[in-house]
N, C-alpha and C positions, 0 to 999 in steps of 0.2 A: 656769580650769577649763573654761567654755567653749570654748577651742580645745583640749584635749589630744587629743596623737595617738593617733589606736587602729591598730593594724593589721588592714590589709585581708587576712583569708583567713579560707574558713570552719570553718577547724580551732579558730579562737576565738572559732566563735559554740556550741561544746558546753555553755559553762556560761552561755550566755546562755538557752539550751532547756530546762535545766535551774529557773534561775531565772524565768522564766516559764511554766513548769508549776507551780512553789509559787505562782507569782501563784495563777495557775486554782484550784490546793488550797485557798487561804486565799478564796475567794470564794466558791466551792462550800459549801465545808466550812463558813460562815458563816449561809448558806441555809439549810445542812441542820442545823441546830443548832434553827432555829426549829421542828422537826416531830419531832425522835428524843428520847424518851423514857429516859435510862440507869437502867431499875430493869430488877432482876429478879423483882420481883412476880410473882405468877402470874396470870392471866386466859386469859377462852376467847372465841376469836378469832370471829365474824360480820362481817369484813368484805367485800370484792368478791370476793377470790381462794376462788372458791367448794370448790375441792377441800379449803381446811383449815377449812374450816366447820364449830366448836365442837370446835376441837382446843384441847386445853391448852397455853400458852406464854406468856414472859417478853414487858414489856412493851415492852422492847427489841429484839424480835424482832417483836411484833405493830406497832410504831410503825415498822419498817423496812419490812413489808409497806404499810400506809396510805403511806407515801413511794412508794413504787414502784407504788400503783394507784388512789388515790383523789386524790392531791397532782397540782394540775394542773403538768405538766412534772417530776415529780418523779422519775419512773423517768432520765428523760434526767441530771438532775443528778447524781444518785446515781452513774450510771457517768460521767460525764463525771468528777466526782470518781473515781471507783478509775482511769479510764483515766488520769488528771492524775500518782496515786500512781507507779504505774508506769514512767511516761516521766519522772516527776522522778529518781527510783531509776537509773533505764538512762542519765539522761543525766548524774549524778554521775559514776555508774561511769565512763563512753564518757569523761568530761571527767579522772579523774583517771587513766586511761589515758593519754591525751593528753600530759597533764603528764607521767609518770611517760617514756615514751620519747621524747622530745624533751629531755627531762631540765631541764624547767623548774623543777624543783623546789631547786633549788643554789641556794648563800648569789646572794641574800638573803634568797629566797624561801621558808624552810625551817617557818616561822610557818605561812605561808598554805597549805603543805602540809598542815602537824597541821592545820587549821583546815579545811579540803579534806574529809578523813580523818575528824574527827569531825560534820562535815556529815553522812558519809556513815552512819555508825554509829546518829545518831539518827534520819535520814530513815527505815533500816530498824526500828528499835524503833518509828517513827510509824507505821511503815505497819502495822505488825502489829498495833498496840492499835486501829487500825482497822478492820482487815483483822476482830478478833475483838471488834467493838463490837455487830453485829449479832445474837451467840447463837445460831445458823442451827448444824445438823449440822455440817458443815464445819469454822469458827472453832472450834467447840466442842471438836473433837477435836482440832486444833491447841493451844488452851491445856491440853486435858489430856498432850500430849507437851511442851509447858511443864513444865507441874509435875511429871511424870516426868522431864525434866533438871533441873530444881531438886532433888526428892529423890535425883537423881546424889550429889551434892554429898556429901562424907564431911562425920561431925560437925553440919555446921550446915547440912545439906540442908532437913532437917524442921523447923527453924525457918524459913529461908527461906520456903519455900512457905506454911505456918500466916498470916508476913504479910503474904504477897504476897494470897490469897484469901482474908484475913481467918478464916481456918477451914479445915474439913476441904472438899477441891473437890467441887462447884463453888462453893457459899456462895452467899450476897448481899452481897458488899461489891466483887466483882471489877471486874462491868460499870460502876457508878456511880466506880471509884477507875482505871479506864481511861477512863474517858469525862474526866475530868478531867485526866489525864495528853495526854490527843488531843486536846482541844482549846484547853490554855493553857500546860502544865508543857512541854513540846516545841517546839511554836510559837514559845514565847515566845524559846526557847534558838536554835534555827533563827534568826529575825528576826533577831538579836544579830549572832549566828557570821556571817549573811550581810551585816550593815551593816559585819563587822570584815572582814570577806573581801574584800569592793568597795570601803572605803577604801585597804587594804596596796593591793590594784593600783592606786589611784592614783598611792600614794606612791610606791610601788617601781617604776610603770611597767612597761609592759606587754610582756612577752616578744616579738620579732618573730623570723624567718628570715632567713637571710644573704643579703646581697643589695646590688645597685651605694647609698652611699648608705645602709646601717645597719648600725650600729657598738654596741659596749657602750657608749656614752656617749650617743647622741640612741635616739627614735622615732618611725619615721615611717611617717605613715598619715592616714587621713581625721580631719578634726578632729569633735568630739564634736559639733557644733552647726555646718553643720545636717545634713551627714552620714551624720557617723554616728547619730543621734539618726533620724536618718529610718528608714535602713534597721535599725537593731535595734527600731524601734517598727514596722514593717512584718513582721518576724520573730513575734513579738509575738503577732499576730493572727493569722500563719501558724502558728501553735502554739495557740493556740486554736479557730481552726477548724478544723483537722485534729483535735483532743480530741473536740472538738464532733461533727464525723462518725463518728468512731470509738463516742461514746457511744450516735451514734444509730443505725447499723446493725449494731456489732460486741455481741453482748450478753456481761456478764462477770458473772460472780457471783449467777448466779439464786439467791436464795436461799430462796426460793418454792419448789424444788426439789429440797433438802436439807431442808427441816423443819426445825421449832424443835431445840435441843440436847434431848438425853438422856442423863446417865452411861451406861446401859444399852444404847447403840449409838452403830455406826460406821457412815460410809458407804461403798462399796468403789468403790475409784479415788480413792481423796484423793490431791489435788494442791495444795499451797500456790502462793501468790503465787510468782514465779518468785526474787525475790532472796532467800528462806528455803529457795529448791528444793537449796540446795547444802548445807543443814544435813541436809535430808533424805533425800538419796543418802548423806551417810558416816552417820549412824544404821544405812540398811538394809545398808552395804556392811562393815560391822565385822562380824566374829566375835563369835557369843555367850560374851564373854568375863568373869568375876565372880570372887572372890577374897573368901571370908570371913577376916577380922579380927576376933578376940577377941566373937566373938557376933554380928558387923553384915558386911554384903556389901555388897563394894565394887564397883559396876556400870561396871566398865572400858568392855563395848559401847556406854553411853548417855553418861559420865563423859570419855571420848576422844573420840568423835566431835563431841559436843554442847557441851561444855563448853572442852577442851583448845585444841580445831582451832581453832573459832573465835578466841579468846583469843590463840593462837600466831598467826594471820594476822593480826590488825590490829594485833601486835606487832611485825611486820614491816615491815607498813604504814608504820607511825608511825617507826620507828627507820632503814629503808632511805636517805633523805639524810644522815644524819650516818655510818652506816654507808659507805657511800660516800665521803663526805668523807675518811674515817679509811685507806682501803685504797685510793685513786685518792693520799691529800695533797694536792688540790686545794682551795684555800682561797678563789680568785679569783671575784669577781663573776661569776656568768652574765647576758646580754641578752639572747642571740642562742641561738635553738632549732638543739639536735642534731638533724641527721635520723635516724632507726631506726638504720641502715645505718652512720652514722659511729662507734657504739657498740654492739662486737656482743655482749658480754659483758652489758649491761643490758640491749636485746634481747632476747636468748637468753631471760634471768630474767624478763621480760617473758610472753614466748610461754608459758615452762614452765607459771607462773602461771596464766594463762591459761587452757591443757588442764587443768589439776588442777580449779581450777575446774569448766572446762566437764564433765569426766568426772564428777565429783561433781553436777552437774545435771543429767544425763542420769543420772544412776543413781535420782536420787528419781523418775523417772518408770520403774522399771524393769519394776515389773508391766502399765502400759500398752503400753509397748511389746512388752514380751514377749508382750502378750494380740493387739496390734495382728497382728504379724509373726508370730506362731505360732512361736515361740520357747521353747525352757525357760526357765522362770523361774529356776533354779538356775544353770544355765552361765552366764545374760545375769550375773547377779549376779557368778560367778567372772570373767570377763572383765574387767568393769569394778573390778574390785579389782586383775587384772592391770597392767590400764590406767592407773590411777591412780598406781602405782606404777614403771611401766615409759616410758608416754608422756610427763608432764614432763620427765627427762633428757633424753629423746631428743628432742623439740620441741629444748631447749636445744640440744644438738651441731647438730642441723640448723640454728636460724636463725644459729646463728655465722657457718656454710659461706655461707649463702648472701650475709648481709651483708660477707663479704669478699670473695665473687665478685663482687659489685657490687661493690666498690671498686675492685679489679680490671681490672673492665670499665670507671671510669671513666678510671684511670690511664689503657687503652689510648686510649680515646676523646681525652683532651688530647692524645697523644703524635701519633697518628695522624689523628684526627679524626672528624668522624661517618660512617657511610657514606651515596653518594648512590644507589644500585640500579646507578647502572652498572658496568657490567664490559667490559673492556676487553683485548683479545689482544694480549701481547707478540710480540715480532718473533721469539721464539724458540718460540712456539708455545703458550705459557701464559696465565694468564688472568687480572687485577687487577682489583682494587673500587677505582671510585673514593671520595675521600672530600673532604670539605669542611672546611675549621677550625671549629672550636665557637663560636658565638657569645658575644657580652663577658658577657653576663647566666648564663651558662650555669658559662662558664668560672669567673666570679666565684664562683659559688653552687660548685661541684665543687673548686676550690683554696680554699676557708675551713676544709677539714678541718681539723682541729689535736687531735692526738692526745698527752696528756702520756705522757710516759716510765717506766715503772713504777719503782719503787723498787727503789733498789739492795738487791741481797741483802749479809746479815752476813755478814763476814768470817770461813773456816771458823775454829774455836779460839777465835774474840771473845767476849766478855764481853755476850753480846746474850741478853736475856730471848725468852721462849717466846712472849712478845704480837708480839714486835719480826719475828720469826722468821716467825709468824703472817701478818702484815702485811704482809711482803715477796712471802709468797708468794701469799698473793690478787691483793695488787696486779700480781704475776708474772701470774698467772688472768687478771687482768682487761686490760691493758692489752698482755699479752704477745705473742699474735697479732695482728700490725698490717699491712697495705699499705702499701710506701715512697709518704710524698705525693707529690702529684703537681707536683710545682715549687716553686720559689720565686714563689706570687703574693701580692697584697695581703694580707695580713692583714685580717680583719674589724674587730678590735677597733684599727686606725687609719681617721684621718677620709681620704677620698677628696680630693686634691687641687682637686676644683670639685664640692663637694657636689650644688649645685644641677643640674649637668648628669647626676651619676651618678644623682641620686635618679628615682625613677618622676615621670610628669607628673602633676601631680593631686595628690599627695598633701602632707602635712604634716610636718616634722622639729620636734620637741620635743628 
């Protein structure tokens, strides 16, 4: 175990940033356990922060302020912790991006995927029972568009909510049954998922790029000890002391500034944490749309956005590699990472995602910007409804184009070679670019394309079911617009006839 090879590139240090920002979380979050209070009791606050002096507030609100003014170093840890939240969240995402267009995700890999995926679903459920631990304005109005999507819910809306807030909201059972959930019912499930996640990449070894020298059967890279082991504990601390500055001169979350919660107000310009920003752009970007049923109203605007979307995207999540498998027929081991460009159909789906997303994040911030820019607030709304709907397709047709102009371009490049800037006058009065051959490393890495063949379509008049029919012609979609490769070269997934001289210097083959 000590020798295993890791590969050397920093597109596989995403979930190492990731996984050492929950280090940061789980050590912060430990500290701060010793000082916060989870009741909601009432009291009237005399502490430093003189402007809320003998305001009434929970004691989870006043023991967040004492952290942030009286606790020596506490303001610092408190954001080092949310900044930690964050960069763990962005670096999930960034990491299973990653995965998702290189197409690491394919047998064998398909475990560590779900496992990837649901990493991700609870880090955002952690960060938010966090995010609303403190009872501050803010949070507060955040869990009350909680429990207004929970009473979305046809039928068993109103039970829901009754046990999620123990009562009619806000209650007293909320803060003290989140504070339990934040700091061991999550954690403890994270901790797991992440011992099961770093085990499978042992077992299963670790994805690399094509290259002189690695094959679907070795991997080669810097051995774990002393290595690699040096530079990911050097990253380490690169990711902690950048938290660390960020805590200390970026401020987030004053909540000194927003005031304890009140049913009775709101504060204007709510902005959640960024990785909930995307639930709160399709809320505001729906149509006030409702439908009574036999004496009860069904809240399509809050019940679609809030509930549906979500629910439908991490179903996609979870299902997209077997989905794939099923419409590609690709059954064979993956090793070796696709680049973007070699698969423009996933790509494509990729991007569109993508923009859906990002349009749905820039719409929860629509009243700021519109306020920013001097904009209507109405039209900025109808655009981004347009957008949402219009911009994913079109994201998709364009990254197709472009990922097969590059191939394209590299076909030319083998045939012809690369250019050298000179040019050169024929005797006839015209004028040539010179060009040079592609080098071995270059060429290797540009001829490992391998493109499967899409399925054959049924036979008109045959006896072929409507799945089969189906399947044919996805797999047509997907695989259908190709670039002739570019030669007969190496195959990746065969060994190099002198391993040792094709592989990189330095490095390790497993």
């Amino acid at each position: 175990m000590l020798r295993k090879a890791f590969p050397d590139h920093w597109s596989f240090l995403l979930g190492e940033i990731a996984l050492y920002s929950f280090v940061v979380l789980l050590l912060t979050g430990v500290w701060l356990t010793l000082f916060f209070h989870p009741s909601m009791g009432e009291v009237v606050y005399n502490g430093s922060y003189r402007p809320l002096d003998g305001v009434r507030m929970s004691e989870a609100y006043q023991s967040t302020l004492h952290i942030s003014f009286d606790i020596r170093g506490g303001l610092l840890i408190r954001q080092l912790h949310h900044w930690a939240a964050l960069v763990f969240l962005a670096a999930i995402g960034v990491h299973l991006l990653r995965i998702f267009f290189t197409g690491a995700f394919r047998r064998p890999r398909e475990v560590n995927w779900l496992i990837g995926v649901t990493l991700f679903v609870l880090a955002l459920a952690e960060g938010f029972a966090g995010y609303s631990l403190p009872d501050d304005l803010l949070s507060g109005t955040g869990l009350r568009i909680a429990q207004g999507i929970m009473l979305s819910i046809p039928v068993v809306g109103t039970y829901i909510s009754m046990f999620v807030f123990g009562g009619e909201f806000p209650g007293h059972e909320l803060i003290p049954r989140l504070y339990s959930v934040h700091i061991l019912l999550i954690p403890g499930v994270l901790l797991a998922l992440v011992a099961v996640h770093l085990m499978l990449v042992f077992y299963l070894k670790h994805t690399q790029w094509a290259g002189p020298g690695r094959t679907n059967r070795n991997a080669v890279g810097k051995p774990m000890v002393p290595q690699f082991s040096a530079s990911s504990g050097g990253l380490f601390f690169m990711v902690f002391g950048l938290l660390t500055v960020l805590a200390g001169i970026a401020q987030i979350n004053p909540v000194w500034v927003y005031g304890p919660y009140r049913p009775d107000m709101v504060s204007t310009g709510s902005q959640p944490d960024w990785y909930v920003g995307f639930l709160e752009g399709s809320l505001r970007l729906i149509p006030p749309w409702e439908t009574a049923v036999a004496g009860h109203t069904v809240m399509w605007n809050v019940l679609l956005p809030a509930v549906v979307l979500p629910l439908a995207l991490f179903a996609v999540l979870y299902a997209y590699p077997f989905l794939e498998r099923w419409v590609t027929g690709d059954d064979r081991e993956h090793h070796l990472c696709d680049r973007p460009r070699d698969n423009p159909a996933r790509t494509g789906l990729g991007v569109a995602g993508i923009c859906f997303y990002g349009v749905l994040l820039l719409a929860g911030g629509n009243d700021i910007i519109a306020h920013t820019f001097r904009i209507s607030l109405n039209t900025l709304t109808w655009v981004f409804r347009i957008a949402v709907v219009v911009l994913p397709p079109l994201a998709l047709m364009v990254t197709k184009r472009v990922c097969l102009a590059l191939q394209e371009a590299e076909v030319e490049r083998l045939a012809e070679g690369e250019e050298t800037g000179a040019v050169r006058q024929t005797i006839a009065g015209g004028y040539t670019e010179g060009h040079e051959p592609v080098d071995e490393q270059k060429q290797y890495v540009l001829r490992a394309r391998r493109q499967p063949e899409p399925l054959p379509a049924p036979e008109p008049g045959g006896d072929t079911s409507q799945l089969a029919r189906l399947r044919a012609t996805l797999s047509n979609w997907y695989y259908g617009d190709r670039v002739q490769e570019p030669g007969n070269g190496e195959s990746p997934s065969r060994e190099p006839e002198n391993s040792e001289l094709a592989q990189p210097e330095g490095e390790l083959e497993r």
